[in-house]
VOGU-3710 file (C-alpha; in Angstrom, 3 decimals, decimal comma):
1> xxxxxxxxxx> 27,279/84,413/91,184  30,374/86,281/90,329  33,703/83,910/90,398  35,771/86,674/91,381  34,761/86,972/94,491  34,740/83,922/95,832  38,066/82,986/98,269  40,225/79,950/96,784  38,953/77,769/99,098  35,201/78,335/97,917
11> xxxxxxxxxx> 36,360/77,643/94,365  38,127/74,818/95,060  34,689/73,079/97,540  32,424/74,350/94,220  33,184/71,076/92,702  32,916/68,876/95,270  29,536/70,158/96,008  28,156/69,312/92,286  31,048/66,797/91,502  30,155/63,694/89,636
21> xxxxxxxxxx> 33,047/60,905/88,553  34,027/62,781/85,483  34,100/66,127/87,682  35,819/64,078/90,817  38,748/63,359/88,706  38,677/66,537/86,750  38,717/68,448/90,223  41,553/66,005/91,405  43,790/66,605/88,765  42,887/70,643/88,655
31> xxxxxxxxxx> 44,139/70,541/92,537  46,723/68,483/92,139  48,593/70,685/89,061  47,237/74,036/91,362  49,118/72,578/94,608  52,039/72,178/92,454  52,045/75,301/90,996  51,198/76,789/94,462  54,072/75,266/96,090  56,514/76,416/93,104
41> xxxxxxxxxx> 55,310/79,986/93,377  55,821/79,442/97,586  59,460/78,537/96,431  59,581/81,480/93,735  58,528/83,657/96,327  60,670/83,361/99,129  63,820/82,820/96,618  62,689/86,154/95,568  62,467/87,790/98,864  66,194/86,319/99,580
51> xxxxxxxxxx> 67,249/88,140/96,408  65,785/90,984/97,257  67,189/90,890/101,029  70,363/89,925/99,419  70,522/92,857/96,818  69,645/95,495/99,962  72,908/93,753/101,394  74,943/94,491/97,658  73,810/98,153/97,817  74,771/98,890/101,548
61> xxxxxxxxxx> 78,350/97,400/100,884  78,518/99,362/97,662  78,354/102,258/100,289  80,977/100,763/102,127  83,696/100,195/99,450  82,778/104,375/98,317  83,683/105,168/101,444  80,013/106,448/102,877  78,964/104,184/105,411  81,270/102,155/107,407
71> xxxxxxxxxx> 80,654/98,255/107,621  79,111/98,511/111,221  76,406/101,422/109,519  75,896/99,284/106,629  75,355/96,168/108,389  72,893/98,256/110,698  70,558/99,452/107,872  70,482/96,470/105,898  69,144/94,106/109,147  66,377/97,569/109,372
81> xxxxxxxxxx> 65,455/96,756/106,015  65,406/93,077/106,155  63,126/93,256/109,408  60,826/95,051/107,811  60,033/92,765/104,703  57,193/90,485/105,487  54,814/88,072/103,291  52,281/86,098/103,745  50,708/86,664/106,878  54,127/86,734/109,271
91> xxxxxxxxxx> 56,565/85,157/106,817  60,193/87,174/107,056  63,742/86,895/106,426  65,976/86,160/108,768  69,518/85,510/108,680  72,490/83,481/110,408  76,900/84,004/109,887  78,024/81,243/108,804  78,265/79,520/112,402  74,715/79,491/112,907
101> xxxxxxxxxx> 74,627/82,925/114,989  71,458/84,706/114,815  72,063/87,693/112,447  68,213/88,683/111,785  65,386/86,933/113,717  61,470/87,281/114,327  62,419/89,015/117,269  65,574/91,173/118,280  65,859/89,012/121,398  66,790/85,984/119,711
111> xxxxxxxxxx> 69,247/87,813/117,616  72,678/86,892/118,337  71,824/83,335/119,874  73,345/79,791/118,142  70,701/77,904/116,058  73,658/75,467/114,660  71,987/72,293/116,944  68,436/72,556/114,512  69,396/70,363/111,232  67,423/72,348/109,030
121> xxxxxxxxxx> 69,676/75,208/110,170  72,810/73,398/109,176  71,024/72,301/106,058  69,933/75,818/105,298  73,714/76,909/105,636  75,494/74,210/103,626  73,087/74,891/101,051  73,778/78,779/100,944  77,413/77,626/100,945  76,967/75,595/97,736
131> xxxxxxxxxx> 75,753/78,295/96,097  71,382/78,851/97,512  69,426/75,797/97,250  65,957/74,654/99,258  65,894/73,016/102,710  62,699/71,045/103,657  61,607/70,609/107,034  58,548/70,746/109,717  58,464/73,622/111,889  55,950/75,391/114,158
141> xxxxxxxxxx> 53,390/77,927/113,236  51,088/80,550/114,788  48,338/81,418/113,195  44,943/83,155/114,913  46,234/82,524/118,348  46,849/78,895/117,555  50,153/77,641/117,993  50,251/74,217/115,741  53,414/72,026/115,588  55,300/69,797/112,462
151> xxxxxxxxxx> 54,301/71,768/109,754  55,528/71,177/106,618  57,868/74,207/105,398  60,465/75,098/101,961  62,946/77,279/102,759  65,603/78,849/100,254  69,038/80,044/101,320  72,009/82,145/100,290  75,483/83,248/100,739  76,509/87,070/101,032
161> xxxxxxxxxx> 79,992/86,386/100,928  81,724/89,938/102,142  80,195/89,760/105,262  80,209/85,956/105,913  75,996/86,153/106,143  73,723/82,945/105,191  70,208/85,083/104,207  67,021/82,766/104,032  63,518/82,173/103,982  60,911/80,080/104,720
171> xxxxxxxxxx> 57,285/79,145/103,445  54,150/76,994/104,434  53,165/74,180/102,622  49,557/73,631/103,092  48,265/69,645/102,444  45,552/71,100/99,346  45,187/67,860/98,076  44,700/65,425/100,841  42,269/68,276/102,227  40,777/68,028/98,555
181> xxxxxxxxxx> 40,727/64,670/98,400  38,798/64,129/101,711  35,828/66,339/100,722  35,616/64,898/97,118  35,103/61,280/98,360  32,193/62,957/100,575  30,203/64,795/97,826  31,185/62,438/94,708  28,261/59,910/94,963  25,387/62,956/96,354
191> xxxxxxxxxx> 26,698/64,919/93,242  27,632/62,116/90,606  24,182/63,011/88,354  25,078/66,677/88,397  28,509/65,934/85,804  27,116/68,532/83,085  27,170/71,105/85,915  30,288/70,025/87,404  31,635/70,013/83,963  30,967/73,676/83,409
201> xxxxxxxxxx> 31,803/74,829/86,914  35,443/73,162/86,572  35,683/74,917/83,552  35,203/78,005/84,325  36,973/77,249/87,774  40,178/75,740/85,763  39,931/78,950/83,503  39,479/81,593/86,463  42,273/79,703/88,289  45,376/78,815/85,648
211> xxxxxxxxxx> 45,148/81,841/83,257  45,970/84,109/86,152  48,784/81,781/87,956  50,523/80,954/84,258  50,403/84,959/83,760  52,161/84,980/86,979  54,249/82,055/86,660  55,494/83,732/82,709  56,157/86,729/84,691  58,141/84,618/87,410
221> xxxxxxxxxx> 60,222/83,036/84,689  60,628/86,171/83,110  61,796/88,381/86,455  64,448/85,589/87,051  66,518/85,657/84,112  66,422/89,109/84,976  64,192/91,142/82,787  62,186/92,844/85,173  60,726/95,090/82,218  56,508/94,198/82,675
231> xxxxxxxxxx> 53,467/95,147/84,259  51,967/92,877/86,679  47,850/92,096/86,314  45,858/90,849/88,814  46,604/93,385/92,087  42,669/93,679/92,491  41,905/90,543/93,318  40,793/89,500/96,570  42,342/85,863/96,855  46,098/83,806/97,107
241> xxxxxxxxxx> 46,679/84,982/93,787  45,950/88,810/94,283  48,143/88,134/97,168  50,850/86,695/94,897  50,181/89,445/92,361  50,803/92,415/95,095  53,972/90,426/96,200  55,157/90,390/92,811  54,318/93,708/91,838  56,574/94,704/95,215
251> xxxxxxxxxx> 59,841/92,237/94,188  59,651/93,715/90,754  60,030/97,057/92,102  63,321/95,675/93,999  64,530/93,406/90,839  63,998/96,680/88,350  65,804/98,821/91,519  68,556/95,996/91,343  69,072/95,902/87,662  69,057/99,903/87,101
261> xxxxxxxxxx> 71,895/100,075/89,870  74,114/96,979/88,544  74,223/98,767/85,138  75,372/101,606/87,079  77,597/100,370/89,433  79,173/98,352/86,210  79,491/101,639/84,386  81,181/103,355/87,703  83,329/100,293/88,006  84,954/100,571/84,663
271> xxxxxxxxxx> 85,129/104,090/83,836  87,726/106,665/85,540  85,180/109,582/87,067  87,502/112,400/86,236  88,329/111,547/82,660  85,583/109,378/81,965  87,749/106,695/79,876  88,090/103,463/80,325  90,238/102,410/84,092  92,518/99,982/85,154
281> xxxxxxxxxx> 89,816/97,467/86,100  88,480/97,871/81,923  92,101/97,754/80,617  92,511/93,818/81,911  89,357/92,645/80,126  89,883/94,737/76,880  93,422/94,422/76,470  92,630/90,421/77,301  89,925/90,200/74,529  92,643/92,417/72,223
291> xxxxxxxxxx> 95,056/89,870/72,759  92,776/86,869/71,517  92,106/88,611/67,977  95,061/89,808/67,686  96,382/85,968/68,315  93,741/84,638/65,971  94,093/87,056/63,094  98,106/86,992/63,405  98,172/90,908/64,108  100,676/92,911/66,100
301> xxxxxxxxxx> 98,446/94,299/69,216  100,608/96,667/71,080  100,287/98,445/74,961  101,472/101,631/75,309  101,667/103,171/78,829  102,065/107,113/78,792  103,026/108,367/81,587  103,163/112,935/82,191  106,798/114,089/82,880  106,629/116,023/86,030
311> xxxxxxxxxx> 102,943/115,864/86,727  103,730/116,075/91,123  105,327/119,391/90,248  102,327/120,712/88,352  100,215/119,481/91,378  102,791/121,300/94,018  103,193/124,526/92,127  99,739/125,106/89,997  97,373/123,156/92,485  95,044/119,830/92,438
321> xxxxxxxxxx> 92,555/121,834/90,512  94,966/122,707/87,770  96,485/119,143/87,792  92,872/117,675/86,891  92,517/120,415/84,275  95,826/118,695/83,017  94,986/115,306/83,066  91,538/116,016/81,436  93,291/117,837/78,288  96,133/115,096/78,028
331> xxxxxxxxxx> 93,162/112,597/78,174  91,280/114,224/75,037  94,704/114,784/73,223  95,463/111,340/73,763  91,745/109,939/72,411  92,554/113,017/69,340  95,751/111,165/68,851  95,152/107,358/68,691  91,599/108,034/66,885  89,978/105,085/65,700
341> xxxxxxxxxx> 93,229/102,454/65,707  92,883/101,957/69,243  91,246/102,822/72,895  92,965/105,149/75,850  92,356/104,580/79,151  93,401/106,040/82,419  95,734/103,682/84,391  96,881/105,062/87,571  97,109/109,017/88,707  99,062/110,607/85,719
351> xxxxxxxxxx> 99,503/107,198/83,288  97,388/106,247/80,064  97,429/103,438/78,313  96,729/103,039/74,837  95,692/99,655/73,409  96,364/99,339/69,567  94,992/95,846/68,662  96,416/95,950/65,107  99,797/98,033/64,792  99,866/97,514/60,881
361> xxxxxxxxxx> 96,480/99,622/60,110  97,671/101,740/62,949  100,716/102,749/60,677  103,086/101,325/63,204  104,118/102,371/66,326  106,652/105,396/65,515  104,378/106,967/63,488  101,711/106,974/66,079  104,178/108,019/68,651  104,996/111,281/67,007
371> xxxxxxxxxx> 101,593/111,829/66,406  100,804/111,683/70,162  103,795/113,357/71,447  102,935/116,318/68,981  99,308/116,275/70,600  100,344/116,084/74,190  103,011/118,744/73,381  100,783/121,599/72,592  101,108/124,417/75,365  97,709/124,181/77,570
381> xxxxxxxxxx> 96,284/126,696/79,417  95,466/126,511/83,300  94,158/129,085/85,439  95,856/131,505/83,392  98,915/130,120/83,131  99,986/128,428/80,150  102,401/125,445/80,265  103,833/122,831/78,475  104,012/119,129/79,242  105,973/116,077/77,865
391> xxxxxxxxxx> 105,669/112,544/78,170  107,272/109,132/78,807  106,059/106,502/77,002  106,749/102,537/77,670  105,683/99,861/75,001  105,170/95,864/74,565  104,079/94,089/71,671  102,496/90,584/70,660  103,894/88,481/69,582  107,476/89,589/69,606
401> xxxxxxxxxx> 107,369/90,666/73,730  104,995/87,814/74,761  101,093/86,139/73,750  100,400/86,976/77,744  97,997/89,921/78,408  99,503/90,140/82,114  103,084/90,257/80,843  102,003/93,204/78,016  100,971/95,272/80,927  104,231/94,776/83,132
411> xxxxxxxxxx> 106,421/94,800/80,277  105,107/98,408/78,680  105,399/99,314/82,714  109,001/98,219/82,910  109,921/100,112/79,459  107,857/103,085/81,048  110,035/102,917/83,954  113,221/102,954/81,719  112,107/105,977/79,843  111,466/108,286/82,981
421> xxxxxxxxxx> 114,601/107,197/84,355  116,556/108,304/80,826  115,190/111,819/82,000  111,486/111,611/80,161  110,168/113,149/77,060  111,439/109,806/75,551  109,163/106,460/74,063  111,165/103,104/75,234  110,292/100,228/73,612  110,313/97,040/75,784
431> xxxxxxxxxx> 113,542/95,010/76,185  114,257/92,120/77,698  117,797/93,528/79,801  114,918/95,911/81,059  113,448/92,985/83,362  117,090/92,144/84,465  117,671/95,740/85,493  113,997/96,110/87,484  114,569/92,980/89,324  117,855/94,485/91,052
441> xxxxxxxxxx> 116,300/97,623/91,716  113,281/96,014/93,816  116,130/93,611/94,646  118,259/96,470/96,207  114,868/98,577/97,367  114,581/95,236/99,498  117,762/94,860/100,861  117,530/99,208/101,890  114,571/98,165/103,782  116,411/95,606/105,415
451> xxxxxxxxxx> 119,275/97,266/106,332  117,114/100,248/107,620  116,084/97,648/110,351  119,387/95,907/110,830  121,174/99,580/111,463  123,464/98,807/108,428  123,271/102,704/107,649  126,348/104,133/109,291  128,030/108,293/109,043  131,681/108,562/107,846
461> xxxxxxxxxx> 133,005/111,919/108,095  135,579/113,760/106,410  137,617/116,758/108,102  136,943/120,272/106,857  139,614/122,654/106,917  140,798/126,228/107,251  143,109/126,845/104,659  144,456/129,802/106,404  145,373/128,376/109,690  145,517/124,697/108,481
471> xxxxxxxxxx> 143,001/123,462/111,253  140,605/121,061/111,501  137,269/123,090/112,628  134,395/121,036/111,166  133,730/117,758/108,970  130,957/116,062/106,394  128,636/112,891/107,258  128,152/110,827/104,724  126,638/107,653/104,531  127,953/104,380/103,913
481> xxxxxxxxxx> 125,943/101,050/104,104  128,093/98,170/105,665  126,147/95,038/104,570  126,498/92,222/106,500  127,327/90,171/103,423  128,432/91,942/101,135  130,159/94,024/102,999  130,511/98,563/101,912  128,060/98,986/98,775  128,905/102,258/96,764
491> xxxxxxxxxx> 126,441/105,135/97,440  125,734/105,629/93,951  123,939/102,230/93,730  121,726/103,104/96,708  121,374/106,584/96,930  119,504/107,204/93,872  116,949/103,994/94,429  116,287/105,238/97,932  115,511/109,156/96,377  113,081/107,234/94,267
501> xxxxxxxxxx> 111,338/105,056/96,446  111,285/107,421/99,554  113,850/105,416/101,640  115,930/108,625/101,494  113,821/109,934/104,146  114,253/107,424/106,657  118,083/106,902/105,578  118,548/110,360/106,121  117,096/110,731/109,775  119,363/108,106/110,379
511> xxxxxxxxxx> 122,341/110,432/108,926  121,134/113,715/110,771  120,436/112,347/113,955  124,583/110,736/113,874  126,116/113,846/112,842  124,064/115,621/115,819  125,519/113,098/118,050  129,136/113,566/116,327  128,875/117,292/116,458  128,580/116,941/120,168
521> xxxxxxxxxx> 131,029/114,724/121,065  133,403/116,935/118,810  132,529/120,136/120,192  133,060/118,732/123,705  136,613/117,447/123,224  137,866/120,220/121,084  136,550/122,878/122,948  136,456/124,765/120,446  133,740/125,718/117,339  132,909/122,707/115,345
531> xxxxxxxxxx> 130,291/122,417/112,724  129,121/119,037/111,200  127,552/119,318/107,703  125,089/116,712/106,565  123,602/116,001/103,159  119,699/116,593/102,770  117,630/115,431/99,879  115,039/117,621/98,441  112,205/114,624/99,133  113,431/114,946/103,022
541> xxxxxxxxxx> 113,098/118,802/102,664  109,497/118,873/100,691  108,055/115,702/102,213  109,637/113,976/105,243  108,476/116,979/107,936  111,795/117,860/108,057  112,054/120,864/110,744  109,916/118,257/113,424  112,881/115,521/112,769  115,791/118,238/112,310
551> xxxxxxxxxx> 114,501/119,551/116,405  113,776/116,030/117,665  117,379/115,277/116,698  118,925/118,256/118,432  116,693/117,698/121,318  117,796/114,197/121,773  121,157/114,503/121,590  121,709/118,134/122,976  123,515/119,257/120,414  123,431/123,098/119,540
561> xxxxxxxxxx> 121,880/124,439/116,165  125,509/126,712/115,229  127,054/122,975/115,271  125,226/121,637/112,409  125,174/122,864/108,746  122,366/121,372/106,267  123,772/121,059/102,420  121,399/121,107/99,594  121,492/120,858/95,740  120,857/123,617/93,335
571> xxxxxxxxxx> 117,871/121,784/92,195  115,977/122,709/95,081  116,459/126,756/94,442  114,365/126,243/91,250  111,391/124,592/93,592  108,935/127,806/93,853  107,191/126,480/96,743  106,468/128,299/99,725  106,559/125,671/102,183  110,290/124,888/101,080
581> xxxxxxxxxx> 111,067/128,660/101,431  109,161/128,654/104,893  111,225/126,023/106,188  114,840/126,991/105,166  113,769/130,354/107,151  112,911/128,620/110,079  116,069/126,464/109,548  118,204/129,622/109,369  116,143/131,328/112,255  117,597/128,639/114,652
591> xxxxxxxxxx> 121,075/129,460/113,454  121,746/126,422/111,474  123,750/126,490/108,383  122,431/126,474/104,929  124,905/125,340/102,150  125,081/124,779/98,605  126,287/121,521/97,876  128,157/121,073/94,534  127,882/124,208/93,554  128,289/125,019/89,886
601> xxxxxxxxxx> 127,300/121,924/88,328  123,440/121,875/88,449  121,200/124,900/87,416  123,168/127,730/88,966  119,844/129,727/88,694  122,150/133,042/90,578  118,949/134,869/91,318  117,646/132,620/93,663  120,806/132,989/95,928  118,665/136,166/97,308
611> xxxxxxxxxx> 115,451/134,308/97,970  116,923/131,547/100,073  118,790/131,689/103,556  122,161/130,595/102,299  125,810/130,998/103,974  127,734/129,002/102,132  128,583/127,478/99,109  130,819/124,435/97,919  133,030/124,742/95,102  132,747/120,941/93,435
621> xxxxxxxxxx> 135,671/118,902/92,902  135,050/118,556/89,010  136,525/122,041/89,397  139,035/121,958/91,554  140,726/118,740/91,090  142,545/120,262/87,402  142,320/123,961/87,943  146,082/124,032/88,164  145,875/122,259/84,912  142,309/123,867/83,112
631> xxxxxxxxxx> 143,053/128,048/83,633  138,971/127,931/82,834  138,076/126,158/85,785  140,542/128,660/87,650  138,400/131,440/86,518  135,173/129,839/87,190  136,235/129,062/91,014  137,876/132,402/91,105  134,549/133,965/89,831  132,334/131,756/92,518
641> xxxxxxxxxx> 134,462/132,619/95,546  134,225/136,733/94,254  130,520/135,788/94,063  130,307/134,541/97,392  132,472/136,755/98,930  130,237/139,717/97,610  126,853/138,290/99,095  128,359/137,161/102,515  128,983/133,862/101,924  131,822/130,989/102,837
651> xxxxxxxxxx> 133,344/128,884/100,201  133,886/125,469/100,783  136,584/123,794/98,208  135,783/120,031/97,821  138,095/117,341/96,222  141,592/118,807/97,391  144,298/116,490/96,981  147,481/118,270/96,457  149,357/121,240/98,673  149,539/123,324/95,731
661> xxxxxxxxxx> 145,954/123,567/95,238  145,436/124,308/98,484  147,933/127,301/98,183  145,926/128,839/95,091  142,689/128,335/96,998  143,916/130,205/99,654  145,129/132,596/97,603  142,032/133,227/95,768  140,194/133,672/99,060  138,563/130,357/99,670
671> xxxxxxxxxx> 138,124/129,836/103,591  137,497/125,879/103,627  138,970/123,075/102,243  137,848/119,695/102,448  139,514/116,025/100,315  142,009/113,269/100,598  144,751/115,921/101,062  143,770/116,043/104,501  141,599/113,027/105,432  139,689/110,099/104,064
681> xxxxxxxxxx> 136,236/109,642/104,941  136,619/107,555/108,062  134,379/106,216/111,319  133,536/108,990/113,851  136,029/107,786/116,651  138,966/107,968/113,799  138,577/111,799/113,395  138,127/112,216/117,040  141,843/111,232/117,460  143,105/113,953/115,367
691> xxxxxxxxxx> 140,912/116,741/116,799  143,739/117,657/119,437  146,723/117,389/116,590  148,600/120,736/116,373  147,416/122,869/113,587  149,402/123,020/110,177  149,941/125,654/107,236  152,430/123,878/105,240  150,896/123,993/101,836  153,917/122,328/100,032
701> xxxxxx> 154,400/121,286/96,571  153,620/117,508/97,423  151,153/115,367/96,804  149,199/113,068/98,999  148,139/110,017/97,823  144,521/108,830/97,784
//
């Protein structure tokens, strides 16, 4: 009679049919180590289907944090998936949150109901808590129609932290051996003369039995320290332990599934997709394991942070696609460069870092800073276009900076920082003074962001006047920040933090919508033509959708586009972008003012005086304060008011402080003036007053003091 066939159960009555005393306690003891191993594999099993339920969970929120599925979608599939997983005639997963809500039940009516008041349910969820464990308990069962209560169950639960789910499982335990037991007492004394035959039936009963569960239970062992790397035997046959087989064969599938993407996702996780060097999330655990040899060997390790000079104007001007071409050819200039005495990385948009565990067999650190500023100096070609690029360069060393890996990384950033402040191109090695000086700039970027919501951002104007007639027919905002405690702070501590950080923006929408208002009230009381100018920053122009603020302002306060004049630097002529171009000629199109601020003292690029809607421009007071004194700086205003003059333009003189260069300016041909000859920059309702004083032309000899 072929053993195969033959169900579990038949195998297991064999020897109580033909058992004799040695065969009774033979059988006992083959039952008792199979209901043990039986009950482990149970527990195996329904761990495994929690992993695997768990792991469907791990791949839908991988979705999530990409960006392709949102949590609600994610959530959605994985309970579809869990549903569908079922073992051992009816056995599923189900799930609770962690308050004993119904997450995933037998049936989709129960989902969303409390099970906190059953203690194995409690039990199930402390245990998941602590880190998966096994709850025991008795529980009903249906099986062939027959509904049978108190039976004994093993269930294993677990924690899925990001969404707060306890995911769990549960098993029968079936009584084998008091079932055993019972029928071997029965047939022991009919059978006792038959011990030869029982001998050889447990035999090959023990044999048909344990070689197939320890193949399975190796295989277990095996799949759960993760090595899901084997074929699994047994599928074809027609008992519990072809059942277990198939069920294994299935959670190997998911395990091997599992594995293959956590290799992956590892991979993704620590290498930058466009580059395909090492990323931020790689630098913490190499430069941390760099740090440790370098400590125990008594070697210099060294950060370097590279940052490329200028990289949002290659973007802007050239295009994403060009600034990725960019980045990929700094990338393999930078691995050319550093060779084998260290490892590059990607950091952040346009930064690298560079990792040099041992400076001395490096050659030191200048030496391997020319090398890669050479590298990353080479002209490269993109889209036809071929450009050159610097770059900044901060640095920190162990042991002379600090032994911390955290404090290498903000230090090389801080001495990064200092570099593209000096103007770039440059390598800044880290200092402690650099600290000092970072702390008050977040200190002050604070403090802007403050007094943005306190208000503390007033307009001071100062009068503009016609030199021919002596009058007073327009005036400058500028801003001043009244601190409540420390009272006026100096525009050039502010003003250049807030151009870096963006506060500029805000600061000046504060600034444009106050001149609007003072343009108004001036035109109103004069009666007369009155223009307001008002300082805008090239990060308001390019990025603060500037023409929607510069309307809502006029709109709010009714004031009329000829009252209002917009000054600019020269640095923004050089900016070859069409949007900036688009939106000076709307700007100009309303009738609004375009000036040159400071004119003469950045790049003077003439040519682009053509391009761009421009009416005036403002002679700065490096010039005119000693052009009695300097004849140069005579000729030079001379030559920009003859410049002007020839392409329609005003001149506006700034810094006049004595009669007698008013005289000359006026001479010359200069329309405005503007300085402490006339007025000191001063509240709004101080310049009011002197709107209705009687015009003046007496350009005397004196001086007026500051």
């Amino acid at each position: 009679m072929p053993m195969r066939g033959l169900s579990l159960r038949s195998k297991l009555m064999l020897p109580v049919l033909i058992v004799g005393a040695f065969a009774t306690v033979m059988a006992v003891f083959t039952l008792m180590s199979l209901r043990d191993a039986l009950i482990k594999n149970s527990i195996d099993k329904v761990h495994a289907m929690v992993d695997a339920a768990k792991n469907i969970a791990v791949v839908n929120h991988a979705l999530v944090l990409d960006g392709k599925l949102t949590l609600a979608e994610a959530q959605e599939r994985t309970r579809d998936a869990i549903r569908a997983m079922e073992f051992d005639g009816g056995s599923r997963v189900f799930a609770f949150d962690e308050q004993g809500i119904r997450i995933i039940s037998d049936t989709e009516e129960n989902e969303g109901s409390s099970a906190w008041k059953s203690p194995h349910t409690q039990s199930m969820i402390q245990q998941a808590l602590a880190g998966g464990g096994i709850t025991y308990y008795r529980g009903a069962r249906t099986l062939n129609g027959v509904v049978t209560t108190k039976n004994p169950k093993a269930a294993w639960s677990e924690h899925f932290a990001p969404w707060g789910w306890v995911i769990a499982s549960a098993a029968y335990i079936e009584d084998v051996q008091t079932a055993f037991l019972q029928r071997l007492a029965t047939v022991t004394v009919a059978f006792l003369v038959a011990a030869s035959v029982v001998t050889f039936a447990v035999r090959r009963i023990l044999r048909d039995l344990r070689e197939p569960i320890d193949r399975l239970t190796q295989k277990m062992m095996r799949l759960a320290d993760g090595d899901p790397n084997f074929e699994v035997t047994d599928q074809d046959r027609r008992d519990s332990i072809g059942d277990m087989a198939r069920a294994m064969k299935v959670l190997t599938h998911y395990e091997r599934e599992r594995h293959e993407l956590q290799i992956e996702l590892r991979r993704l996780a620590f290498t930058d997709r466009l580059t395909g060097l090492q990323n931020r999330i790689a630098l913490n655990e190499h430069l941390a394991r760099a740090v440790d040899e370098a400590m125990s060997k008594e070697n210099q390790c060294s950060l370097l942070i590279v940052d490329v000079d200028r990289f949002k104007t290659i973007n802007e001007i050239l295009g994403h696609n060009a600034g990725d071409a960019v980045l990929l050819d700094v990338s393999s200039r930078l691995e050319r460069a550093v060779g084998t005495q260290g490892s590059v990385g990607r950091l952040a948009a346009d930064e690298f870092y560079i990792i040099v565990p041992d400076v001395e067999a490096a050659g030191g650190l200048p030496q391997l800073i020319e090398i890669i500023q050479s590298h990353i100096g080479e002209p490269i070609s993109v889209g036809g276009e071929t450009i050159s690029v610097t770059a900044s360069i901060g640095m920190a060393s162990l042991p002379q900076d600090t032994i911390c890996a955290r404090d290498l990384l903000r230090f090389a950033d801080t001495a990064l920082h200092v570099a593209k402040k000096a103007g770039g191109n440059l390598a800044r090695d880290y200092a402690p003074e650099m600290s000092e000086d970072i702390a008050a700039r977040f200190r002050t970027e604070a403090m802007i962001n403050d007094a943005l919501l306190k208000d503390e951002f007033v307009a001071y104007y100062q009068a503009k006047v016609d030199l021919s007639s002596g009058e007073i027919i327009g005036a400058e905002a500028l801003c001043r920040w009244r601190n409540r405690e420390n009272g006026f702070i100096s525009p050039s501590t502010f003003i250049p933090i807030a151009e870096e950080t963006g506060q500029i923006v805000h600061i000046g929408e504060v600034m444009l919508r106050s001149a609007c208002a003072f343009a108004v009230a001036c035109n109103q009381r004069s009666g007369k033509h009155f223009v307001v100018a008002v300082n805008i920053s090239a990060r308001q122009l390019m990025y603060g959708n500037f023409l929607a603020t510069l309307l809502q302002s006029l709109q709010t306060t009714g004031c009329q586009p000829e009252w209002i004049s917009l000054e600019i630097t020269e640095s923004l002529l050089l900016t070859d972008s069409g949007m900036v171009i688009d939106t000076l000629n709307s700007i100009s199109a309303l009738g609004i003012e375009i000036a040159i601020d400071d004119f003469g003292t950045g790049y003077s690029a003439l040519s682009y005086l053509c391009r761009f809607p421009i009416s005036c421009l403002k002679i700065d007071q490096s010039f005119v304060r000693n052009m009695l004194e300097d004849p140069q700086q005579e000729v030079l205003i001379r030559t920009i008011i003859k410049m002007a003059q020839g392409l329609g333009m005003k001149t506006v003189a700034e810094g006049v402080e004595t009669k007698a260069i008013a005289r000359r300016l006026r001479q010359m041909g200069c329309e405005l003036g503007q300085g402490y000859l006339w007025h000191k920059p001063s509240e709004a309702d101080a310049l009011l007053q002197r709107l209705p004083a009687e015009p003046t032309t007496d350009f005397g000899s004196s001086r007026i003091s500051a």
